[in-house]
Structure formats: C-alpha cells, structure tokens
C-alpha positions in Angstrom: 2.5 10.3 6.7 4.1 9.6 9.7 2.6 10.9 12.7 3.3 10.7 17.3 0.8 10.4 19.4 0.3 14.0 19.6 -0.2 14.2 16.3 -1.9 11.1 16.1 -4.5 10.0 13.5 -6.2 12.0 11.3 -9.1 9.4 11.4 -10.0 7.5 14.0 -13.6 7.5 14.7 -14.8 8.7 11.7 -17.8 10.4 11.2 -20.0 7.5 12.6 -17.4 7.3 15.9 -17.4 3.5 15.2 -13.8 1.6 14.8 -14.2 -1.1 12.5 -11.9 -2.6 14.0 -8.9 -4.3 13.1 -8.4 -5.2 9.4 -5.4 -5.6 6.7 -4.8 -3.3 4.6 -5.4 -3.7 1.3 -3.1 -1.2 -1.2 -5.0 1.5 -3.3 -4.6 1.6 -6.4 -5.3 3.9 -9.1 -3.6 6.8 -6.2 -3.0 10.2 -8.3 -1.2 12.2 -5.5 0.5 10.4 -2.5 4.0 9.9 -4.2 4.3 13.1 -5.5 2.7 15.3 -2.2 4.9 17.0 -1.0 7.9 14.7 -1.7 10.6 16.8 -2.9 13.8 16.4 -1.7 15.8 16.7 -5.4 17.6 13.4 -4.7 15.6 11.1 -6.3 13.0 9.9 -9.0 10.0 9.6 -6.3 8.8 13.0 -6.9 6.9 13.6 -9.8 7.8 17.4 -10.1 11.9 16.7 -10.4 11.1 14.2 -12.8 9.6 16.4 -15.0 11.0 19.9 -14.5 14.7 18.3 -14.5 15.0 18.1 -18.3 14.8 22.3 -18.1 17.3 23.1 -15.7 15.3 23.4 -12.3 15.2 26.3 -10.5 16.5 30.1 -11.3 16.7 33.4 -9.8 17.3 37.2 -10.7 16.7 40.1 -8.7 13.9 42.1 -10.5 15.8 44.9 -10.8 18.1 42.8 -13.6 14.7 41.1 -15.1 13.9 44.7 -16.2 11.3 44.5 -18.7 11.6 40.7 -18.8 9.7 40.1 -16.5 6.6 39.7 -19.2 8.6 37.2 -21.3 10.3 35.5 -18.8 7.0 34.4 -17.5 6.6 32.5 -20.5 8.3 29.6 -22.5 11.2 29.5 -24.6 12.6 32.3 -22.2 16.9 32.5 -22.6 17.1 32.5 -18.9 21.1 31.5 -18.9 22.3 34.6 -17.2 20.1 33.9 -14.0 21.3 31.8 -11.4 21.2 28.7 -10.2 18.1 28.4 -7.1 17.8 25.4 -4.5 14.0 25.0 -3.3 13.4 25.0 -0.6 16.5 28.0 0.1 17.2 31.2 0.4 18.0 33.5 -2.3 21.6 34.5 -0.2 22.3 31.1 0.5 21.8 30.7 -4.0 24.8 33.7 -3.9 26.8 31.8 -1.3 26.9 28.7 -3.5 27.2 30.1 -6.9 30.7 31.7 -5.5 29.2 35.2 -5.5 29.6 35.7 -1.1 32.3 33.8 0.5 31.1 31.6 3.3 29.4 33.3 6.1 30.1 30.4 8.7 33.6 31.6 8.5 35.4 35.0 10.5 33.3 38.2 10.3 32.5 37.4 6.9 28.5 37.8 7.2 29.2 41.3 9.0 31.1 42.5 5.5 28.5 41.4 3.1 26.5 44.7 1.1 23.1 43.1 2.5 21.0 46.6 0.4 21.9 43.6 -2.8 19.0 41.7 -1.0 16.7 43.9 0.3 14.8 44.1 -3.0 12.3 41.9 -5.2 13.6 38.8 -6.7 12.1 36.7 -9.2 12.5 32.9 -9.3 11.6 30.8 -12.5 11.3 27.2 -13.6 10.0 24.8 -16.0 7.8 21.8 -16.0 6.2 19.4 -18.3 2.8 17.7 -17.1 2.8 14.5 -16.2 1.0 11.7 -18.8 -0.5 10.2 -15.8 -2.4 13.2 -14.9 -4.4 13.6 -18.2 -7.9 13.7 -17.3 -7.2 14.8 -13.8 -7.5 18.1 -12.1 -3.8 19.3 -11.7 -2.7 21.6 -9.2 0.6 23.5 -8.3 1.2 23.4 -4.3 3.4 25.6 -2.1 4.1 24.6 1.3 5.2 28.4 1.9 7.5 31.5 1.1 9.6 33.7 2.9 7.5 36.1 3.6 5.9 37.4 0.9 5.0 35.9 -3.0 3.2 36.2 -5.8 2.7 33.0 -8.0 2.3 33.3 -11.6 1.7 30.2 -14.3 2.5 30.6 -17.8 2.3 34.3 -17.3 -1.2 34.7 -15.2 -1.5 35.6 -11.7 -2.4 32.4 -9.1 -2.3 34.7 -5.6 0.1 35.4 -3.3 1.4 34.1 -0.2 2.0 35.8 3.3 4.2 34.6 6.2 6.8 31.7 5.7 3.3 29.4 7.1 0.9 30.1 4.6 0.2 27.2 1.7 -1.0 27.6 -1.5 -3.1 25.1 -3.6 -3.9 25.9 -6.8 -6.2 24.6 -9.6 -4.1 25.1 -12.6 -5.7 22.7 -14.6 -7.1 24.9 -17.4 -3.7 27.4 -17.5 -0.9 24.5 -18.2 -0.1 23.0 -21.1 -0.7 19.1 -21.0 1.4 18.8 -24.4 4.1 21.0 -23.6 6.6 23.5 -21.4 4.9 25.4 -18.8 6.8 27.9 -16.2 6.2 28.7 -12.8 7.4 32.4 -11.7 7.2 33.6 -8.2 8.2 37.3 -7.2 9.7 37.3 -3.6 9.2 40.7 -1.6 12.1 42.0 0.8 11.0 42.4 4.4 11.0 45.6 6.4 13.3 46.7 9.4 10.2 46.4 12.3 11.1 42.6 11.7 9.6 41.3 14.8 6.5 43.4 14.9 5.6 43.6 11.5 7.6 41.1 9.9 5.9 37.5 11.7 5.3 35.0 11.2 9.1 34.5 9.9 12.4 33.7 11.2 13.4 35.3 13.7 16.9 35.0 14.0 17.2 36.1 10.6 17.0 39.2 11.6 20.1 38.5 14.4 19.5 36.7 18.0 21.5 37.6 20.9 24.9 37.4 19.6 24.2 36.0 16.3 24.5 38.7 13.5 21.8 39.2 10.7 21.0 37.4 7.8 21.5 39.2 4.3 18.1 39.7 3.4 16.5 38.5 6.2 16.1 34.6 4.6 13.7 35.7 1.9 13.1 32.9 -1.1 11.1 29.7 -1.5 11.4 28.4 2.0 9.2 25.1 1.7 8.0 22.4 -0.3 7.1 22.7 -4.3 4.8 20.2 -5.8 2.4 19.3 -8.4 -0.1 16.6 -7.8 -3.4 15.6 -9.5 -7.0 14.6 -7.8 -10.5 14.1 -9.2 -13.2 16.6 -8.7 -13.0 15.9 -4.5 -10.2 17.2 -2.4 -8.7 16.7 1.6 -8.6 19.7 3.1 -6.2 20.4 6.1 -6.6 16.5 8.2 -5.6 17.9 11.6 -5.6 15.8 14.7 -4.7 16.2 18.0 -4.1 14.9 21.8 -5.8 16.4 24.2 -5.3 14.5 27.2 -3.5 11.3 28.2 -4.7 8.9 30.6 -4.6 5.5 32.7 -0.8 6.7 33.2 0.0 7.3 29.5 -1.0 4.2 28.4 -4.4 5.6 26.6 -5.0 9.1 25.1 -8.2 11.3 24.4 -8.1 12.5 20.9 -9.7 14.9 18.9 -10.0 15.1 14.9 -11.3 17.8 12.2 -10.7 17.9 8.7 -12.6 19.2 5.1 -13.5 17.7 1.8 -14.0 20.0 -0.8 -15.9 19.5 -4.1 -14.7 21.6 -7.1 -17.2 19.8 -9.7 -20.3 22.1 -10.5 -22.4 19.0 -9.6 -23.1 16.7 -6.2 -20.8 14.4 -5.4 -20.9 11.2 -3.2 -17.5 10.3 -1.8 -16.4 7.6 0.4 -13.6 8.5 3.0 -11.3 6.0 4.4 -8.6 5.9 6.9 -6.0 3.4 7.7 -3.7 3.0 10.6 -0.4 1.2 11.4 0.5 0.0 13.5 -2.8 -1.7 13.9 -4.1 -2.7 11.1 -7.2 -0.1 11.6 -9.5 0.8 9.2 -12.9 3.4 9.2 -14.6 4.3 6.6 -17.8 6.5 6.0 -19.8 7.8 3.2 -20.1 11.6 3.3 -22.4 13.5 0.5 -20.9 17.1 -0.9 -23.3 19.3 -2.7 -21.7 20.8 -5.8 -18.7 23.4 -5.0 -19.7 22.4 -1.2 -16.7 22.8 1.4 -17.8 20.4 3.8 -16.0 20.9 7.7 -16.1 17.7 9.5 -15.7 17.8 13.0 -15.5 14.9 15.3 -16.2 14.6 18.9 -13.2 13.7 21.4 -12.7 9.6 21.0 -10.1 7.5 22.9 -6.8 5.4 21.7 -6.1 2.8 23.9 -2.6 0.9 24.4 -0.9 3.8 22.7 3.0 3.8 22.0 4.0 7.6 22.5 6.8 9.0 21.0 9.6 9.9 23.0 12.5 12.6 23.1 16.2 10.8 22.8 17.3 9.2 26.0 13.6 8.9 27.5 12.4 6.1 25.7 11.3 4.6 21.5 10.3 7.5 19.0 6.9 5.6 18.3 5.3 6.8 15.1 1.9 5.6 13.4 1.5 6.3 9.6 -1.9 7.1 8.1 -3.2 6.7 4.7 -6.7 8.9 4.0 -8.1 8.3 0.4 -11.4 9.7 -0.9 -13.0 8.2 -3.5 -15.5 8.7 -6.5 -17.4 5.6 -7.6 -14.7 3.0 -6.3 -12.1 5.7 -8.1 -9.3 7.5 -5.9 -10.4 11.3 -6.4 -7.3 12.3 -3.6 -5.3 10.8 -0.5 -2.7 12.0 2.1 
C-alpha cells in the first residue's frame, strides 16, 4: 500500500497510542491475501484471480436481451458461452464493442455522435470462470468488487451475493460454502442501464459520461465493471475499511496531526483474540496491540488525533519529491496470519 501524508498511516498509534518505536521489519509469512488484494492489472502472474480464471477464457459479455432464457444456465458451468464477447475488467461494456470491431473508434470525426447508443441502454450480463486456488483450502474465500457502473447484481455458481449501487460502492463476499474448491465455478454480474436525470438521480457516477461542456455523451453512459475484481482468502478475522487521515500540518509542514479509524470483524461463531500490527516505511515503525472480538463482533476502533514528526509530504510535479510511505497491517490468530492490507 502506498500511501502521502494525507493519506498517511493507517496505524500509527495504535490502540494503546504508544510508538514502539523504531524496529526492522521482519516479513510475514504464512500471508493469505496481500498479493492477490486487489492486484489485477491482467499483465502478469501476481494476481491470484488471472492465474486461475485464465485457463477459461476471462471475461464475457451479452446484453440480456440475447442471454434470453440462458440466463439460468449460463450462470452455471460447462456453459457454451462462444457467441458472447470478449470483456476487459475493469471497462465498459461500449469500450468491449469498440475493441471487438463492432463501433468504429469514437476518438475519431463525429463518429461517437452516429453511434445507435438505445444498443446500450439495456441490461447486460458479464460472465467468467475461476478455479480456487490450492493455497486457499481451509481458508475463508471471498469474491471482492472494488465497484460497478452503477448498478449490479453479483451472482456465484447461480445464487444471488447482493448488488452494488454507485461506481463507489465495494463488495466483499464470503463465498466460501457456494464455490467449488475441486472445480469450475462462474461469476455473473447483471449491469443495469442508467436513466436520463443523470446528474440528479444518476450519482455517484461519471459525470461526463453523460456529455461535459462540449464533450458529447458516452453510449451508455460507461456502464460495466468499472473497478477491481479479486478473490482473496483470510481466517475467521477480517480488516475492515483502514482509513487515515491529516488533519492539520504544523511547525511549517515539517510535522502533521493525524487521525486513524478502522474495523476488525469476526465471522467465527466463537470469540476470538487477535493481534493487530502495523509497519511503516520509511521508518522502520512498528505498533502492535492485542484487541479481543466477541464471536460475529464488528469491532470500530477509533483512535484519538496523534502526531508524525519529520514528515516527507508528497508533492504535486514541479513543487517538490512525491514522498510516499507504504504500510503493511496484518491480524493474526494464534501467531497465524488471519488477513493483512
């Protein structure tokens, strides 16, 4: 995680509000999540998700109105799903059309102005497949969105997760008792078209999707998978939303007065003890602190305001060094890794 100043931290004063003060840091081992959270940038072998859905073709697309009746089956495996096209995550389903060939380029002339944009003011369905990772066995697995545009419904191996509103809203789900460990599993989400009121009804979204000034609109106003899609693995204790911030610097930018919140959650049906531990570079900083969950407890930890001393900021291009601190939070179970950043 990399993180400015004004983002800075995520654990500084920890609970107790005492810095340990200034330690190496030693790896973690036996870490479930942090290569795979939220790493997905279909390049490489680092993310655990296009390792395994790769073999299966990735991502596909169909408006709803082709699914038909499929959309039953094609929730499930072994689905023929060779007539559908070809999806990039995170996109847009118009920008899929573009590539595929099917809408010449809209950078170029007046060609966005010509394009029939009632094709993608409908439903659309996107579909994949996925294998679960060996590693996680004996884990709790869950499926992650970082967000849709605007409006989703996320279905595994045919049963209903939720649904996500506005391109800002994340979704975490336990999905450890629907998947397969052994075999295929798909992941279906139904993306909703967006209204004409765009700016009143339609936020949080993207605005100039729906034309800015001069610019013209977007054929269906940017709908599709517009963030990160991930599976990752924990133990029975999760991080909930780490959110730091800066409140105020001081002794002429050289310090800052900080302020920290974030939630453990424990999904076991039993009381858990965890121990919570942050480090910091650069620095070398570590905290730690044991916190006790009752069972199913979501526990809000909220920290009074603390102060960083001899802080680097970030700065804009042509003012000064983009300083950035990383942060590694890990919770753990009896000395095991249950979840980290």
């Amino acid at each position: 995680m990399n993180i400015s100043i004004k983002r800075f931290l995520i654990l500084s004063n920890l609970i107790v509000g005492n810095a340990l003060g200034a330690m190496a840091q030693t790896p973690v081992t036996g870490d479930v999540r942090s290569v795979a959270s939220g790493n997905w940038s279909n390049t490489g072998a680092t993310s655990i998700w296009e390792e395994y859905r790769g073999g299966y073709g990735g991502w596909k697309v169909r408006s709803a109105v082709n699914v038909g009746a499929d959309s039953i089956n094609m929730r499930k495996p072994g689905y023929n799903a060779s007539a559908w096209l070809k999806a990039t995550v995170p996109g847009t389903i118009f920008g899929d059309h573009v590539n595929a060939g099917l809408e010449p380029d809209p950078g170029f002339s007046d060609n966005i102005a010509k394009v029939d944009a009632s094709k993608y003011n409908q439903k659309f369905w996107y579909r994949t497949e996925f294998a679960v990772p060996v590693s996680y066995k004996g884990k709790r697995i869950w499926l992650n969105f970082n967000g849709v545009n605007k409006i989703g419904e996320i279905y595994i191996n045919n049963s209903k997760l939720g649904g996500l509103k506005g391109f800002l809203q994340r979704g975490h789900y336990d999905i450890t008792k629907l998947v397969n460990p052994t075999g295929v599993n798909v992941v279906a989400v139904l993306i909703y078209p967006m209204g004409d009121n765009f700016n009143n009804n339609e936020m949080p979204s993207y605005m100039g999707a729906n034309g800015w000034d001069w610019t013209p609109k977007t054929p269906g106003k940017s709908i599709g998978i517009s963030d990160k899609v991930y599976l990752s693995a924990s133990s029975d204790v999760t991080i909930v939303d780490p959110w730091i911030r800066t409140k105020e610097l001081l002794a002429n930018n050289t310090s800052a007065k900080m302020t920290f919140t974030t939630s453990l959650k424990n999904h076991a049906d039993v009381a858990r003890s965890v121990v919570v531990t942050g480090t910091i570079n650069p620095g070398n900083i570590t905290v730690s602190a044991t916190v006790p969950l009752k069972a199913k407890q979501l526990l809000a930890l909220n920290y009074g305001d603390f102060i960083m001393n001899s802080v680097k900021l970030w700065w804009p291009n042509g003012y000064g060094d983009p300083n950035l601190y990383t942060l590694k939070l890990v919770c753990k179970i009896g000395g095991e890794v249950s979840d980290s950043t």
